[in-house]
N, C-alpha and C positions, 0 to 999 in steps of 0.2 A: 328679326324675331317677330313673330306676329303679335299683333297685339290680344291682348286676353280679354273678349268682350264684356265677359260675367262685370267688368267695371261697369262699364257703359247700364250694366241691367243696376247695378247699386247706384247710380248717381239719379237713374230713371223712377227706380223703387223712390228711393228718399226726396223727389219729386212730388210722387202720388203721396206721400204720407204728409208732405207739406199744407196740398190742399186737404185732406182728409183731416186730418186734425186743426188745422185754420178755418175749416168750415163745420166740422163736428164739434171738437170740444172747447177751444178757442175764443169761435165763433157766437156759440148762445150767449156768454156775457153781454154780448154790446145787440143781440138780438131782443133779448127781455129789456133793457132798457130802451130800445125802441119803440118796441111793440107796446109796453105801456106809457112813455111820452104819445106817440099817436094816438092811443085809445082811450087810455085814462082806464084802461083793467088794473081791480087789485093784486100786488105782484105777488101773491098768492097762487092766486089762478094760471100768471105767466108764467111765474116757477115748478107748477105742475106741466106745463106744454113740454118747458126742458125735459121734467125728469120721463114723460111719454119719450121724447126724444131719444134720450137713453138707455129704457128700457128697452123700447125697440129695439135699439142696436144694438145691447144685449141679446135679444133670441134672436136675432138674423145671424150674429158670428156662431152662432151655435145650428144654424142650418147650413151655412156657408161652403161643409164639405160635399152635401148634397147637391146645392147651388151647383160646386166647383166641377161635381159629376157628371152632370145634368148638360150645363154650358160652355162648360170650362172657366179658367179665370182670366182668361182676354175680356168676352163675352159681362160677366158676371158683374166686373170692374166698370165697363162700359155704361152696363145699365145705371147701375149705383152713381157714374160722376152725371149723368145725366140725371137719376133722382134727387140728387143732392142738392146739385142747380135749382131745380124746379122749387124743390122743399122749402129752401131759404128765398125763394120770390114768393111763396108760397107764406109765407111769416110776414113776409115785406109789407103784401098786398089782403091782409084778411079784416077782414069787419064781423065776423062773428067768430066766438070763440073755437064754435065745431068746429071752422075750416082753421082756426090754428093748432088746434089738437091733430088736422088731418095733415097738415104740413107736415108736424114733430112726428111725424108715425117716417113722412115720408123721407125726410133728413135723416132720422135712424137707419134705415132701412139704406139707404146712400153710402153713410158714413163707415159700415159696418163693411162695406167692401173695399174699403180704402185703406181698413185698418189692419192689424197685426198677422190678420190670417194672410192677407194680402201679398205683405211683405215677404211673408217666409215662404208662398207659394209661389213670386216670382226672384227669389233671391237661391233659395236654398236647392235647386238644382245644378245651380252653376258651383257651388263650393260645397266639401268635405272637408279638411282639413280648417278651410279659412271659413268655416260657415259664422262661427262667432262674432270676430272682428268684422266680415262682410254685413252680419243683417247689424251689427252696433253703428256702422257706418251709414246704413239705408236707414233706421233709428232714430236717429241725427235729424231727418225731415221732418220728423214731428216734433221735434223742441223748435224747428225752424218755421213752423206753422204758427206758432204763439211770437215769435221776433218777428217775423214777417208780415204776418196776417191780420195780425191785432192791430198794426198802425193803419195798415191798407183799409182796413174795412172803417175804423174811425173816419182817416181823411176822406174815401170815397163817401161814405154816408153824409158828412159834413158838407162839401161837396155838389152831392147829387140829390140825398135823402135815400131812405133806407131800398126804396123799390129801385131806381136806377144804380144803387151801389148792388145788388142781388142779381141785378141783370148783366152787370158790366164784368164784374169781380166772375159769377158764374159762366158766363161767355168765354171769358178767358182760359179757368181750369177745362171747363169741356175742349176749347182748340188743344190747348196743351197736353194733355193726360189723355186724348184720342192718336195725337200723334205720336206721343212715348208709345201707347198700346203700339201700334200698326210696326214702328219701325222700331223699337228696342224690346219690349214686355213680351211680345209673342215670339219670340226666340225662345228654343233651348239649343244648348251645346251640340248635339247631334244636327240641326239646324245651320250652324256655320261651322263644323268641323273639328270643333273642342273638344274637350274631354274638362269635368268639374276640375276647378283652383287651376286651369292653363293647363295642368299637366298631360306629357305624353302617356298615348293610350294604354303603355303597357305601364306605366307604373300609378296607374288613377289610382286613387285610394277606393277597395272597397265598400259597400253599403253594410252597414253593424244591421245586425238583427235586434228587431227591436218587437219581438213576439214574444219575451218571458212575459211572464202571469205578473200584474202588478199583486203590490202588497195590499192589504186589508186596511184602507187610509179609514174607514170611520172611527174607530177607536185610535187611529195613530195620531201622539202627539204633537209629532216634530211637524207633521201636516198641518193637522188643525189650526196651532198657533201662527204658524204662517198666514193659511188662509184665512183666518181671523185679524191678525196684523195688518197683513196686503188690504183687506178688504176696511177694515174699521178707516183707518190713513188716508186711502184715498176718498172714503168719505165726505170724509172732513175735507182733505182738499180742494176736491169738487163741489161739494156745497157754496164754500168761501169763494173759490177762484167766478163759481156762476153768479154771485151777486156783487165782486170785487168791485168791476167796472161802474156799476153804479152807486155804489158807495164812497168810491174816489170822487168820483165826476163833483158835486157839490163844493169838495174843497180845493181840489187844484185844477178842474175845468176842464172839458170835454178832450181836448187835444193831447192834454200831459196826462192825464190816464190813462190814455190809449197806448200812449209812450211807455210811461210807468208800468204795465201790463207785460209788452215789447218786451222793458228790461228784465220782469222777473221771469219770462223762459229762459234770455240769455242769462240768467243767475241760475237758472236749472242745467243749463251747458257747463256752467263751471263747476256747478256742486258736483254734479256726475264725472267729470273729467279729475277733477281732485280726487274725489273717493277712489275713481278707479287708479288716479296714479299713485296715489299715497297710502293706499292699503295694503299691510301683507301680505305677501301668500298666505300666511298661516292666522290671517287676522279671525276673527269668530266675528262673519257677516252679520248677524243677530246681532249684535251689540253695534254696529257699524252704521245696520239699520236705524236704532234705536237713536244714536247720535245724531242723525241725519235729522232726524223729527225734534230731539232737543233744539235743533237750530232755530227749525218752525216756530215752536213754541215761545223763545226767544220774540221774532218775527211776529207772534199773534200779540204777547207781549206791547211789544210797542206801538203794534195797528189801535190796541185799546185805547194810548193816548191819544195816536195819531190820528183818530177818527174822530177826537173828540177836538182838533183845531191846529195840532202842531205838521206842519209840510213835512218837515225832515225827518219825526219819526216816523208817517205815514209812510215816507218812502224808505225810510232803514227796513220796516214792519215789512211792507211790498217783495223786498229783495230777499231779505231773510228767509219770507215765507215760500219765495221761489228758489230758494236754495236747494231745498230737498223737493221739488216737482222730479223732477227726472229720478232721482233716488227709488223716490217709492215706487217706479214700476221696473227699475232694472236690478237693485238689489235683490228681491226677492225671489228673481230666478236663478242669481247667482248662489243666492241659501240652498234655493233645489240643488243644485249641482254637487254640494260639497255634502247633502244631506241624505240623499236617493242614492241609488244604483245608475249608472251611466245611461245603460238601455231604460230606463223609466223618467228621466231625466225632461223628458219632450209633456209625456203626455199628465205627469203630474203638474208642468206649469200651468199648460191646459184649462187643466183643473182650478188652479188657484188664482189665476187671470181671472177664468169663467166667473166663479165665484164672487173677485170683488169688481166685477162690471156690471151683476146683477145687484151688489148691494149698493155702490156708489150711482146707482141711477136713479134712487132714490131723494138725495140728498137735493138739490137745486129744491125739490118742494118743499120737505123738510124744515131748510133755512130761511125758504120764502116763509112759512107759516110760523117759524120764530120772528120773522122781523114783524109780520102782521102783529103774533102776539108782544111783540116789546113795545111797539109805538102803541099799542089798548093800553097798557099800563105806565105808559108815559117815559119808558126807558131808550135811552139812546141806540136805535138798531147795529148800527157799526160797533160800538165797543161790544156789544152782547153780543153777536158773531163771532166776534173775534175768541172773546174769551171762549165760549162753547165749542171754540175749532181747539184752542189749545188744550181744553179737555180732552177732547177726542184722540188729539194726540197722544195725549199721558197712556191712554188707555191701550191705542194702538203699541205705544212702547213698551208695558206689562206684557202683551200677547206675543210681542217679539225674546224678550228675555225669558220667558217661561217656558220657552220652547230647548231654550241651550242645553248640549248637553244629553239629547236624548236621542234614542237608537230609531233608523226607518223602517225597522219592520213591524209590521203591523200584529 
């Protein structure tokens, strides 16, 4: 029997999303600590480059269909690992702020092709049936970009220093993710003979129509609260997670942060692996959600001690709080699922993605401009992070339960 290549495009996909998020989201923690040890800029200023960084990458996924029209997504993907490269030597190597604001434009702008549109445009041709499990498994790269990448880029930088760790680490994805493009990513099934999920050609699964009229989402509840949830959550996350590394560094030392980081995606592997095997079918995701963030909370909890001098809560707080990383971006499309129409399913995630990538781009400045204001007032930056994350959280889990229960038509 032949083999069924669509594997080879998911093992290739969860590849590209490794570097994409090891160098996109991953990656800015240990870049604002650099960039201000080399310069001595207020981490004010550097936590503004981040959230340019993500902003960016916010409207580029939102042009990316055009992009994808335009060049296709071999092409498109190409240029982005080579902006991405550039972007982060580009941070490496900047002595005025404009060129690191011009870096973060061009990181975004990198990163945003690497990411989830990515996946689904080089994943979701090959499977119908198995599309789920296939892009959960391509997925998978991106938690493995934070286990991976976060040690890499500490010990290279440590090492070599931040410009030859930019050069050597980006050298590498560009060989790598040109040759996945050439000889796996630019396949499709008619290409070598397939038909989507292996199957022979007379019993392929159909394409569903996905042309009904969506529903009226501005006054819909069951939306809103979501997109409100998804978006508040990862806020918070991403605020925390872009000043984490430098807030650890101080008490347990350039190396074991870097580690410590490592372990809390792999604690995001496990919460997501748990949740998905220990929940009912018939469990109410909303409240699943909701759990998932109690943990954090928990997690923010003891970062507050643990930043103020104790190793082992710093590091219970760490894992905790990387507990639910992976939750908050995959539960909430599993809520669409059980909460939408089948055929609307796609394009209200869309939506609710779009939504909190444009608000959680903000955050890295955000928390920079809390920590500026806690050290004017003489308060201890890491515990007051911490606590204003698990706020956030509380808040995010009110927007998730307030949603239960209520009908998607608009």
């Amino acid at each position: 029997m032949k083999y069924f290549f669509g594997w080879r495009v998911v093992v290739s996909a969860s590849t590209v999303a490794m570097f994409g998020w090891g160098f996109g989201l991953y990656g800015p923690p240990i870049y604002l600590q650099s960039v201000i040890e080399r310069t001595g800029w207020p981490v004010a200023l550097v936590s503004a480059a981040v959230t340019v960084h993500f902003l960016v990458g916010a409207i580029t996924v939102a042009s990316m269909p055009a992009l994808y029209g335009r060049f296709g997504a071999t092409r498109t993907t190409a240029f982005g690992v080579v902006a991405l490269a550039a972007g982060v030597l580009g941070w490496s190597v900047s002595s005025h702020p404009a060129f690191l604001f011009l870096s973060a434009c061009v990181t975004g702008c990198g990163w945003a092709t690497m990411g989830a549109v990515a996946l689904n445009g080089f994943v979701s041709p090959w499977f119908v049936r198995r599309r789920p499990f296939a892009l959960s498994l391509a997925y998978n790269g991106a938690t493995l970009g934070g286990v991976v990448m976060t040690p890499a880029w500490v010990l290279t930088i440590n090492a070599l220093d931040f410009a030859g760790a930019a050069l050597v680490i980006g050298s590498i994805m560009i060989a790598v993710v040109f040759t996945l493009l050439a000889v796996v990513l630019s396949k499709r099934p008619h290409d070598v003979g397939q038909c989507p999920d292996g199957d022979p050609a007379e019993v392929a699964a159909p394409r569903q129509d996905t042309d009904r009229p969506m529903p009226k989402l501005r006054r819909n509840r069951a939306f809103l609260t979501l997109a409100a949830g998804m978006s508040i959550g990862l806020f918070g996350q991403v605020g925390l997670l872009a000043h984490l590394y430098s807030l650890l560094r101080p008490i347990l030392g350039e190396i074991n942060s870097g580690y410590l980081l490592s372990g809390a995606t792999a604690s995001a592997v496990l919460g997501r692996s748990l949740f998905g095997w220990l929940m009912p079918p018939g469990a109410d995701r909303r409240t699943m959600a909701a759990l998932s963030y109690g943990v954090q909370i928990i997690g923010c909890l003891c970062l507050i001690a643990g930043l103020n001098g104790s190793d082992l809560l710093a590091i219970a707080g760490v894992m905790l709080f990387g507990f639910g990383i992976g939750n908050a971006t995959s539960l909430p499309p599993l809520i669409v699922q059980v909460e939408f129409p089948e055929v609307q399913v796609q394009k209200v995630v869309s939506l609710v993605v779009s939504a909190s990538q444009g608000t959680f781009a903000f955050a890295p400045a955000i928390f920079g401009l809390l920590r500026e204001t806690g050290n004017s007032l003489s308060f201890a930056e890491g515990p007051v992070l911490a606590a204003d994350t698990a706020a956030i959280f509380a808040v995010a889990i009110c927007c998730f339960l307030s949603g239960r229960g209520k009908p998607s038509d608009g």
